[in-house]
DRENKOL-90352 format. One record per atom (N, C-alpha, C, O, CB): x negated, y, z negated. Coordinates in steps of 0.2 Angstrom, whole numbers, padded with zeros to 4 digits, always signed. Glycine has a CB too. Layout:
# DRENKOL-90352
XYZ
...
END
This chain:
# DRENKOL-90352
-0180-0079-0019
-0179-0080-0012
-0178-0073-0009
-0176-0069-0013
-0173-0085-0010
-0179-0072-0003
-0179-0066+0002
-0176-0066+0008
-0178-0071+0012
-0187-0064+0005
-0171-0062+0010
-0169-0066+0014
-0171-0060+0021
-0171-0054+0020
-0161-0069+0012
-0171-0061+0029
-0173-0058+0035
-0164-0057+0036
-0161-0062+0037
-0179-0062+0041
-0161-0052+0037
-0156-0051+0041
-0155-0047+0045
-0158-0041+0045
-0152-0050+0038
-0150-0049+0051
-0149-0045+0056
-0147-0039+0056
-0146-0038+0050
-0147-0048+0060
-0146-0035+0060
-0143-0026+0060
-0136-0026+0058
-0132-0021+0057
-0143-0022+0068
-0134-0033+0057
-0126-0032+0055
-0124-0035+0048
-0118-0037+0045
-0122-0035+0063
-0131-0036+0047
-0130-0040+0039
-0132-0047+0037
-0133-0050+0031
-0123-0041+0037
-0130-0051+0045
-0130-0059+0044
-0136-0060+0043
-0141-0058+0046
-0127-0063+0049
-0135-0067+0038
-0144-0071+0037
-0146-0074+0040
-0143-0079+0042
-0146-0074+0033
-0153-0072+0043
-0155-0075+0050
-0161-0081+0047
-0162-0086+0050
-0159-0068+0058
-0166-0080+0042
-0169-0084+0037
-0170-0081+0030
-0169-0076+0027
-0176-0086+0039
-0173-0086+0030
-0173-0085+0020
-0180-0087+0020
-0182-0089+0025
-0167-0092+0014
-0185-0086+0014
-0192-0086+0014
-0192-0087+0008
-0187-0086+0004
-0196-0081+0017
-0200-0089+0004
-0198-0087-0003
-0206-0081-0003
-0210-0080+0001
-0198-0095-0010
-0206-0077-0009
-0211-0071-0009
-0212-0067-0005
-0207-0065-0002
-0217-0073-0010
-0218-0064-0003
-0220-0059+0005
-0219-0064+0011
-0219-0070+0012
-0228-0056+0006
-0218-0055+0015
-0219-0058+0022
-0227-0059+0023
-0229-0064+0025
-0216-0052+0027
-0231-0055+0022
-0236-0054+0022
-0240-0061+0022
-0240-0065+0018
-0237-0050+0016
-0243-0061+0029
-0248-0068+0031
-0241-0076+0032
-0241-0082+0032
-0256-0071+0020
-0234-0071+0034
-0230-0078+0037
-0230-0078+0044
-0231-0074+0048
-0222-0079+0034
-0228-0086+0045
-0227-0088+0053
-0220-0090+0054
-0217-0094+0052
-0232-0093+0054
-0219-0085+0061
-0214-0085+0063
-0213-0088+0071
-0208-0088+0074
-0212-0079+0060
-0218-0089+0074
-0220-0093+0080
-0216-0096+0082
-0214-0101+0080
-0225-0098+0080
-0212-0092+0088
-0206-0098+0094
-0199-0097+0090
-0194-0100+0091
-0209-0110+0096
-0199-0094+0085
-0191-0094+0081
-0188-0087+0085
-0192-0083+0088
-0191-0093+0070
-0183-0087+0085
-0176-0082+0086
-0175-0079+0081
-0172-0080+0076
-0170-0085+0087
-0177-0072+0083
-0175-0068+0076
-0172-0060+0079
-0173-0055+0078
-0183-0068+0070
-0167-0064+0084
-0165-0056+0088
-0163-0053+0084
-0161-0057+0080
-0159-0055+0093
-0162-0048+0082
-0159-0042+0083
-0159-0042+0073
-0154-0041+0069
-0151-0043+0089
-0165-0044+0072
-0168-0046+0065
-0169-0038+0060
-0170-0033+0063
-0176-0050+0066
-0170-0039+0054
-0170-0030+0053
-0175-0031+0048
-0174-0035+0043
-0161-0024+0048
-0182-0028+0049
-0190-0029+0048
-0191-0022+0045
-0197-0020+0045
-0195-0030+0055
-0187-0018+0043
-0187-0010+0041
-0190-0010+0035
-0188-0013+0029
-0178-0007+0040
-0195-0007+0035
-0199-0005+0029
-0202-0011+0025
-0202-0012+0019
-0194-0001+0024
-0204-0013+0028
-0207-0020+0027
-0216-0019+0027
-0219-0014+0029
-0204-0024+0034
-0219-0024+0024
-0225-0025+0024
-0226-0031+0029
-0225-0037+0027
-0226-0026+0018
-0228-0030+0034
-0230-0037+0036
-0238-0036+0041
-0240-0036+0047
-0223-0039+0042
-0243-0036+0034
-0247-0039+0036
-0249-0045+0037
-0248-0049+0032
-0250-0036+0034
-0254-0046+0044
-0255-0053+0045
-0249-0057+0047
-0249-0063+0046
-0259-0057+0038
-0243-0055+0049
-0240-0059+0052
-0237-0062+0058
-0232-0059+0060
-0239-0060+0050
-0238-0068+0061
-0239-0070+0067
-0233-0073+0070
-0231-0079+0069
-0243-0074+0067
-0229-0069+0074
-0222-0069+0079
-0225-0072+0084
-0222-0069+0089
-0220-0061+0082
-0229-0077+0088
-0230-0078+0094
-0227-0083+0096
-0227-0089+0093
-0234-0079+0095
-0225-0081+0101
-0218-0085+0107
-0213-0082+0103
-0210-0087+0105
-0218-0095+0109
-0211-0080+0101
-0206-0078+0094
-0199-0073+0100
-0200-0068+0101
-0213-0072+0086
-0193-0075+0101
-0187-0070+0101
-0185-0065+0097
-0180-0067+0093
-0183-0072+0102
-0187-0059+0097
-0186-0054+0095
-0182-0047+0096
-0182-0042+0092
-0191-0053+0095
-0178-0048+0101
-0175-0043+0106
-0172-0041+0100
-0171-0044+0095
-0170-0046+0113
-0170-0032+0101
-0166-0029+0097
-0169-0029+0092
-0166-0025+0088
-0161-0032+0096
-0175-0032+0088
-0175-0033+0081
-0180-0025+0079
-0184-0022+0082
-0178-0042+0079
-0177-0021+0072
-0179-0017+0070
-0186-0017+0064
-0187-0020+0059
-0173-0016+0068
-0190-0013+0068
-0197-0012+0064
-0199-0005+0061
-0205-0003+0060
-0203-0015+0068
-0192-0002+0061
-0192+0005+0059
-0196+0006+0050
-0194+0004+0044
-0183+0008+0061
-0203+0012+0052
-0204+0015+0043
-0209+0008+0042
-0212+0008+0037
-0194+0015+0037
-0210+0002+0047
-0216-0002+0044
-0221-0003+0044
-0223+0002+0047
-0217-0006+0046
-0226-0007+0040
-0234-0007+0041
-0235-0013+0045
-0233-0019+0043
-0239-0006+0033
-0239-0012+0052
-0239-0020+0055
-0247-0018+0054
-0249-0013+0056
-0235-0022+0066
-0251-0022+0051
-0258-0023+0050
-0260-0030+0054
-0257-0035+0052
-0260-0025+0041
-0263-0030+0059
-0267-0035+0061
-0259-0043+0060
-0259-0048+0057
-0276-0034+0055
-0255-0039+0064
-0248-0044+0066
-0249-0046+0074
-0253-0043+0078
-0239-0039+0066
-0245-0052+0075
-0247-0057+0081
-0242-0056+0086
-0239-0062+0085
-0249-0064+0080
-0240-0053+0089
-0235-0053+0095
-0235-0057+0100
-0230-0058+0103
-0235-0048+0098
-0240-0060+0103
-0244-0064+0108
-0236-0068+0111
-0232-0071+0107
-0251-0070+0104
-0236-0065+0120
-0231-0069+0123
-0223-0069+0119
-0218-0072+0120
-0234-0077+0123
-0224-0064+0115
-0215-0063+0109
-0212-0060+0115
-0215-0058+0120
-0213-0057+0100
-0204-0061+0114
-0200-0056+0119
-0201-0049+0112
-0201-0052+0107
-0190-0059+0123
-0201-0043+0113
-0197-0037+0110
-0194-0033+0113
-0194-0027+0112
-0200-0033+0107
-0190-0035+0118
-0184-0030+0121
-0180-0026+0116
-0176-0028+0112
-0179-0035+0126
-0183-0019+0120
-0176-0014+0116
-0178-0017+0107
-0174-0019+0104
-0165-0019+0118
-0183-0016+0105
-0187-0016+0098
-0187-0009+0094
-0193-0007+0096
-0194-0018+0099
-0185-0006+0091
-0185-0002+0087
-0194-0001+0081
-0193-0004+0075
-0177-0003+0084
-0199+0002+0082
-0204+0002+0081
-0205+0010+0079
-0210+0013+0079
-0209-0002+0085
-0199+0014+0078
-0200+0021+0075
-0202+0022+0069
-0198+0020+0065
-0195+0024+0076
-0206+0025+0068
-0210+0029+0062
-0214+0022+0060
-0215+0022+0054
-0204+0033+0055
-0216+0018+0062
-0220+0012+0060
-0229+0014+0060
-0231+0019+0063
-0218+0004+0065
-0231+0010+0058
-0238+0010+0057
-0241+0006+0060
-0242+0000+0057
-0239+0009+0051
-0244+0006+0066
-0247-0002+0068
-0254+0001+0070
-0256+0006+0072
-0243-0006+0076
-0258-0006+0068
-0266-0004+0070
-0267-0013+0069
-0265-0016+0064
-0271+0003+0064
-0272-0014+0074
-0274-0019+0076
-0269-0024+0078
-0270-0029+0075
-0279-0022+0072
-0264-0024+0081
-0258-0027+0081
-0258-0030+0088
-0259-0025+0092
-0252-0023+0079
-0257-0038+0090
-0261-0041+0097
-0252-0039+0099
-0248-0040+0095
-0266-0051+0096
-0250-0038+0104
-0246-0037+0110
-0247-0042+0116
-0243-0042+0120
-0246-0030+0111
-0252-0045+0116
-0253-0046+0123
-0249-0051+0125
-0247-0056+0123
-0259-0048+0125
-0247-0047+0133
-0242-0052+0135
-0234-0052+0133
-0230-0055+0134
-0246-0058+0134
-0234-0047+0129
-0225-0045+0126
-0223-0044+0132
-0226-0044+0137
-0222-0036+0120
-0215-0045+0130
-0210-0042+0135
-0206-0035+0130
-0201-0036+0126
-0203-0049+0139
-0209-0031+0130
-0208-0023+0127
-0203-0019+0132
-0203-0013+0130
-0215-0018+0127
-0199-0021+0136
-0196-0017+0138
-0188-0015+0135
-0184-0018+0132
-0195-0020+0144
-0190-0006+0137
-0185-0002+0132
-0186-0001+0125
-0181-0001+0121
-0179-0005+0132
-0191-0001+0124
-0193-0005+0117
-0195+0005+0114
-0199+0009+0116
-0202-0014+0117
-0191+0006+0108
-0192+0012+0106
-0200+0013+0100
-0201+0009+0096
-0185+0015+0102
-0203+0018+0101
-0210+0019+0098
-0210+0026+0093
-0215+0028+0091
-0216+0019+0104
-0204+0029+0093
-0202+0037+0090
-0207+0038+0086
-0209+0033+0082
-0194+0038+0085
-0211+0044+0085
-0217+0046+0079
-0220+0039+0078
-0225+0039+0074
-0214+0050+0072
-0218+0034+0081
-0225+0027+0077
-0231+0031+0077
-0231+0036+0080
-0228+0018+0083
-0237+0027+0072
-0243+0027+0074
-0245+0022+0074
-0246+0018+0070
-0245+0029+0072
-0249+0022+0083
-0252+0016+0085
-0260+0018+0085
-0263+0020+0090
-0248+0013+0092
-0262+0016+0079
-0269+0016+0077
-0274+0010+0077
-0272+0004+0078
-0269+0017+0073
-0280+0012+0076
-0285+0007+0075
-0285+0006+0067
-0282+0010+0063
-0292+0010+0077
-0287-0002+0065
-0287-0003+0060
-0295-0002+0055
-0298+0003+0056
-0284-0009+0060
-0297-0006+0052
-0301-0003+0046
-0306-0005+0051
-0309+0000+0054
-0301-0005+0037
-0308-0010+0054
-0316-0009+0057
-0314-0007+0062
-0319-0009+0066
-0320-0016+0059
-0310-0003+0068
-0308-0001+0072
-0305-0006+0078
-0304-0005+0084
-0312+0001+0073
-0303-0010+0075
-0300-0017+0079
-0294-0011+0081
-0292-0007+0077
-0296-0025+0074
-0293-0011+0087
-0287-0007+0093
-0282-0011+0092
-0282-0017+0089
-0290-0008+0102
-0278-0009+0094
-0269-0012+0094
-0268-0014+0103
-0268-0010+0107
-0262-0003+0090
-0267-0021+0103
-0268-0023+0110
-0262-0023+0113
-0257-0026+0111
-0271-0028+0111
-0263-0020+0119
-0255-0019+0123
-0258-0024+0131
-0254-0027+0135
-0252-0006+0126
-0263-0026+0131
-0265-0030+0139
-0258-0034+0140
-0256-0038+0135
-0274-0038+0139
-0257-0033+0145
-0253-0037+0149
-0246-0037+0147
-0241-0039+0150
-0255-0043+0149
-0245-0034+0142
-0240-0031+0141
-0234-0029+0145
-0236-0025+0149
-0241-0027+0139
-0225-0030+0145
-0222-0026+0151
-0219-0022+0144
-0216-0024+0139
-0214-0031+0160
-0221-0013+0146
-0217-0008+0144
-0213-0003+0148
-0211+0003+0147
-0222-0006+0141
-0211-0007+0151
-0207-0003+0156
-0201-0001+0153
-0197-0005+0151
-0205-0007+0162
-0200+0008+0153
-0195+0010+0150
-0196+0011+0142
-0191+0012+0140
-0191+0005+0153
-0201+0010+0137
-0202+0011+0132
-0204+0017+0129
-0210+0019+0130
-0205+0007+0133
-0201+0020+0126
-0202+0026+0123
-0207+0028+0116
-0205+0026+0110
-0197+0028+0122
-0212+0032+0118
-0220+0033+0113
-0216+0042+0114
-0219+0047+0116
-0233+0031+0120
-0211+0043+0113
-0209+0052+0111
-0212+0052+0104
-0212+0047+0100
-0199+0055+0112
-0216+0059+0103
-0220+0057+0097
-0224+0054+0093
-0223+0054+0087
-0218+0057+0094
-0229+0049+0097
-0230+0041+0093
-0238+0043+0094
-0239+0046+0100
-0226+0032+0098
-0242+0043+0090
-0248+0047+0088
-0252+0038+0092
-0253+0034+0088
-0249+0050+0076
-0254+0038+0098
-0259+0032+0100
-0266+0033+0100
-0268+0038+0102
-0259+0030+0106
-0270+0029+0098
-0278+0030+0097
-0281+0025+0101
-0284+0021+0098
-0280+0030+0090
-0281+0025+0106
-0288+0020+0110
-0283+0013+0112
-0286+0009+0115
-0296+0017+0103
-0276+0012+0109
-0272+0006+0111
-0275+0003+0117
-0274+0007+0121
-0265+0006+0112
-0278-0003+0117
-0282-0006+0123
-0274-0007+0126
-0269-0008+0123
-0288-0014+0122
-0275-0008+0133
-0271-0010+0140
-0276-0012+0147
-0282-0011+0146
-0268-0003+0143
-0273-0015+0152
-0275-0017+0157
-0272-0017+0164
-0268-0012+0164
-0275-0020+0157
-0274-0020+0169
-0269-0016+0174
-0264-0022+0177
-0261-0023+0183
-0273-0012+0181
-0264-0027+0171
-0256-0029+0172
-0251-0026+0165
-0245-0026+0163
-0255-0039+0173
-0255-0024+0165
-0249-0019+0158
-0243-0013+0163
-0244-0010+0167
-0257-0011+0150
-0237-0015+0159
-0231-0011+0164
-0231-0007+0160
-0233-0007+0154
-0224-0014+0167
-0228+0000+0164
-0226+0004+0161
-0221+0009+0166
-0221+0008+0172
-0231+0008+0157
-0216+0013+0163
-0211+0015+0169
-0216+0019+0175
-0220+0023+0173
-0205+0020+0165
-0215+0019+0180
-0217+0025+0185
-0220+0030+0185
-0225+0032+0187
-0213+0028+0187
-0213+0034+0180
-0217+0041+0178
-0222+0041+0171
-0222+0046+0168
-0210+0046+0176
-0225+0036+0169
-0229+0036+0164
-0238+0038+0165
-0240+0037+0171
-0228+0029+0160
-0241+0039+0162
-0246+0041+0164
-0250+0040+0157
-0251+0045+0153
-0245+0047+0168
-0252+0032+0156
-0253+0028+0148
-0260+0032+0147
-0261+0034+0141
-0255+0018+0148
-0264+0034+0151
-0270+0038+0148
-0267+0044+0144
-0268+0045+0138
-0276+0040+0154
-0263+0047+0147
-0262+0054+0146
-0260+0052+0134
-0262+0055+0129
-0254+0056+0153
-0255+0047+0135
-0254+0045+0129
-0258+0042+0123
-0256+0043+0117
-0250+0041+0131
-0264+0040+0125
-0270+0040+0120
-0270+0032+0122
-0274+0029+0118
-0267+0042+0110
-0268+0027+0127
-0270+0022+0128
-0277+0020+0133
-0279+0023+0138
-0266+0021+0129
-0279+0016+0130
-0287+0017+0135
-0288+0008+0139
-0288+0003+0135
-0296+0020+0129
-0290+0008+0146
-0292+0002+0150
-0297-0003+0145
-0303-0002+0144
-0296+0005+0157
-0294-0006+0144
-0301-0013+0142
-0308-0016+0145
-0306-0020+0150
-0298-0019+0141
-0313-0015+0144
-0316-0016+0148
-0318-0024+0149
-0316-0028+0145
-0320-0013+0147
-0322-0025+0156
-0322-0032+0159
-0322-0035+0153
-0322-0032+0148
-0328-0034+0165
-0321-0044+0152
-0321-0046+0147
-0322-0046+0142
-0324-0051+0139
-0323-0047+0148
-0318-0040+0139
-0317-0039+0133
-0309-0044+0130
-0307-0044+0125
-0316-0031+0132
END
């Protein structure tokens, strides 16, 4: 058995084998510690996540869709093809991540995303699709960062 614990030790679930290809859809898992983890293929959607730590991770083609990650710790992680759309990312730290394409070039999707207030200091982006309800603070300027507009019906 494996167990997911929060930043302060307590056990928030238990699993048995990898994370790799599990579902975690509409569960609560604030302030959850995902640190050095493998979690390819798996799917957080509608999922509470606030707080929770993905520092030093590989996210492979992981499902965020509509999750909260407020204030999320994604420093030094690896993400490429990883669906965001529609997160609530606010405050949410990105230190040296790399937010890459994956092996067929599947983009790491931020559309609709609110990153307001979210820190990419250091964080290596390649083509991360966005839109123009995608937030970001004021002073940001997402092209400048390696993010790029999605086109019409993509």
């Amino acid at each position: 058995m494996s167990e997911i614990l929060s930043k302060s030790g307590m056990k928030l679930f238990t699993f048995d084998g990898s994370l790799v290809g599990q579902t975690f859809d509409g569960k609560d898992l604030s302030e959850a510690d995902f640190s050095q983890r493998d979690l390819e293929g798996v799917s957080f959607d509608e999922a509470m996540l606030s707080n929770a730590t993905f520092s030093r991770s590989s996210l492979y083609w992981v499902s965020f869709f509509y999750a909260n990650l407020s204030k999320c710790c994604f420093s030094e992680a690896t993400l490429a093809g990883v669906d965001f759309k529609h997160a609530m990312m606010r405050e949410s730290i990105f230190l040296d991540a790399k937010i890459i394409r994956d092996k067929v070039s599947l983009p790491t999707d931020f559309r609709g995303a609110d990153l307001t207030n979210a820190c990419f200091e250091g964080a290596v982006v390649d083509g991360a699709l966005i839109d123009s309800s995608t937030k970001f603070a004021e002073d940001v300027v997402p092209l400048n960062l390696g993010f790029c507009f999605a086109e019409e019906g993509d």
